[in-house]
C-alpha positions in Angstrom: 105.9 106.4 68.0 103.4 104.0 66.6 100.8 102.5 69.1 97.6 100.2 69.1 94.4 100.5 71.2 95.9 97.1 72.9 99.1 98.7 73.4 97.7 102.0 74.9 94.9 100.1 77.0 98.0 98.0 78.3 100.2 100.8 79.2 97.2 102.3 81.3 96.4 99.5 82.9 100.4 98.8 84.0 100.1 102.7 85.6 97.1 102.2 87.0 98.8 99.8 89.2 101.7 101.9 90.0 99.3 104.7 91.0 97.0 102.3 93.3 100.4 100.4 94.5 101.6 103.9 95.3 98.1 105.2 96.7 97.8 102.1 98.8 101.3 102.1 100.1 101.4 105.8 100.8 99.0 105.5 104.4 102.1 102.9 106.3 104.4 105.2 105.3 103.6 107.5 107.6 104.8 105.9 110.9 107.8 103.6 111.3 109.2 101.5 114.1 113.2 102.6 114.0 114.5 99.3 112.9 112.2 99.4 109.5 113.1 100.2 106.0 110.2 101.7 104.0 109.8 104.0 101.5 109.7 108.1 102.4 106.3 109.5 102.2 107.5 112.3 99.7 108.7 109.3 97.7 105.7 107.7 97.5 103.6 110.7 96.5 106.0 111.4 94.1 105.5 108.2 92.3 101.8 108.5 92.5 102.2 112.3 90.8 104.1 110.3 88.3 102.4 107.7 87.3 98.9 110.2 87.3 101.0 112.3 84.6 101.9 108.8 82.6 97.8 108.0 82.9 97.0 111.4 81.7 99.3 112.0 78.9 98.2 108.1 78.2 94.6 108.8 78.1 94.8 111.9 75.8 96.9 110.0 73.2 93.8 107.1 73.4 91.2 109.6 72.9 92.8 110.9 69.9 93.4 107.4 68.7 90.0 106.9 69.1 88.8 109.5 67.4 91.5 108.7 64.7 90.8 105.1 63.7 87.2 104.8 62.2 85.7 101.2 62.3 81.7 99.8 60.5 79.4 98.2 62.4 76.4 96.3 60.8 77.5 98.6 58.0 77.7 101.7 59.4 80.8 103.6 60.0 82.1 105.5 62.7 84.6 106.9 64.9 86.4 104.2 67.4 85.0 105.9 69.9 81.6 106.3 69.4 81.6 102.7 69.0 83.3 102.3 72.4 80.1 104.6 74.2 77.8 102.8 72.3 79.2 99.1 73.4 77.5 100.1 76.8 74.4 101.2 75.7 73.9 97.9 73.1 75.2 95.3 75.9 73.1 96.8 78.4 69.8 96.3 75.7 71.0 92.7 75.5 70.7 92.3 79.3 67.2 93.8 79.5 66.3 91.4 76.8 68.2 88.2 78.5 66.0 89.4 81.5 62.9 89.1 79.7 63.4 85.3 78.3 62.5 84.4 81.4 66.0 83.1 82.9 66.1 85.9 85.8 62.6 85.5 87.9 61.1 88.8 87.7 58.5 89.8 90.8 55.9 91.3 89.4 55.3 89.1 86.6 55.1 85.5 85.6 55.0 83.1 82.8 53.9 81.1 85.6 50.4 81.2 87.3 48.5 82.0 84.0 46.4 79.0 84.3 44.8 80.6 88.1 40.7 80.8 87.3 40.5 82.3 90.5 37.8 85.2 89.9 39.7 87.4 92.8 43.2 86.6 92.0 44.7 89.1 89.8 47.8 88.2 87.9 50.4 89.9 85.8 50.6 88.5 82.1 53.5 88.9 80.2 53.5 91.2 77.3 56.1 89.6 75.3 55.4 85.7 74.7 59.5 83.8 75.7 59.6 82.8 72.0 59.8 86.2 71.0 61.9 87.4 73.8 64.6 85.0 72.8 64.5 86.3 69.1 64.8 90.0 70.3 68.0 88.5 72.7 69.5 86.6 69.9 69.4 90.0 67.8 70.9 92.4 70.9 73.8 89.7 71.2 74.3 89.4 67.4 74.8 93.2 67.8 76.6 93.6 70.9 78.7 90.9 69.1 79.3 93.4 66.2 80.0 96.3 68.4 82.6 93.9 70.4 84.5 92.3 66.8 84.7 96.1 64.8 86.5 97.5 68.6 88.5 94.7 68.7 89.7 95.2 64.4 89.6 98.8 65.5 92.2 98.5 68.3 94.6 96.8 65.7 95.6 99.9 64.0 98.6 101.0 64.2 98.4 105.3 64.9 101.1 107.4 64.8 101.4 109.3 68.0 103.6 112.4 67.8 105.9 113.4 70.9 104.6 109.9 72.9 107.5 109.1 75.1 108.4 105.6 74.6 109.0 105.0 78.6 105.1 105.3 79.3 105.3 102.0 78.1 107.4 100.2 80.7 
């Protein structure tokens, strides 16, 4: 069967929600007044086993896609995957340096307060100027933006999965 990193991403994410629908229904099917209809604990656990098998097999077919499907960023190319683990790493540099323009207050130092000629005051200077913290935040969103575009070409391609049951897909 032929998949995409959208399809297999969606597929997860639909038994996901069977397992949590099943996990979360599991606890009131314990007790029952005798007039209610509800679904028999074994049932329930059953369809949780299920859909944790569809998640599994899901997962192992994405981490070979992943590892399949090679993507370049800023010139440099690489599996699917890495570029995946290093998404986090890059977008949480951007943060850090959206932190340091000056648009989150930080406590310990100020771009305020450098004009104090109090001989007894002591105050923090910055040791970045905001001018140049914007440049180095333009740059870590430029390349979080290139991490984000090659992931999104990468999850395009089509991979042939071998064995993949078609019905993980419902």
């Amino acid at each position: 069967m032929k998949v995409t990193g959208y399809m297999l991403r969606e597929a997860l994410k639909a038994q996901e929600l069977r397992r949590d629908t099943a996990a979360n229904a599991f606890p009131g099917s314990l007790k029952k007044f005798e007039n209610e209809t509800k679904e028999a604990p074994t049932v329930i656990v059953q369809d949780f086993l299920d859909a944790e098998d569809a998640i599994a097999k899901l997962q192992v077919v994405q981490a070979r896609y992943n590892l399949h499907v090679q993507v370049t960023v800023g010139g440099t190319r690489m599996p699917l995957a890495e570029a995946v683990k290093r998404l986090g790493g890059v977008s949480r540099a951007e943060k850090m340096w959206r932190t340091a323009t000056g648009s989150a207050p930080d406590r310990y130092a100020s771009f305020h307060n450098v004009d104090e000629r109090n001989k007894d005051v002591m105050v923090a200077r910055s040791t970045i100027t905001p001018a140049d913290a914007v440049k180095f935040a333009q740059t870590a969103s430029k390349n979080t933006g290139f991490f984000r575009a090659a992931i999104a070409v990468g999850n395009a391609v089509e991979f042939e999965a071998e064995g993949l049951d078609p019905k993980l897909f419902d």
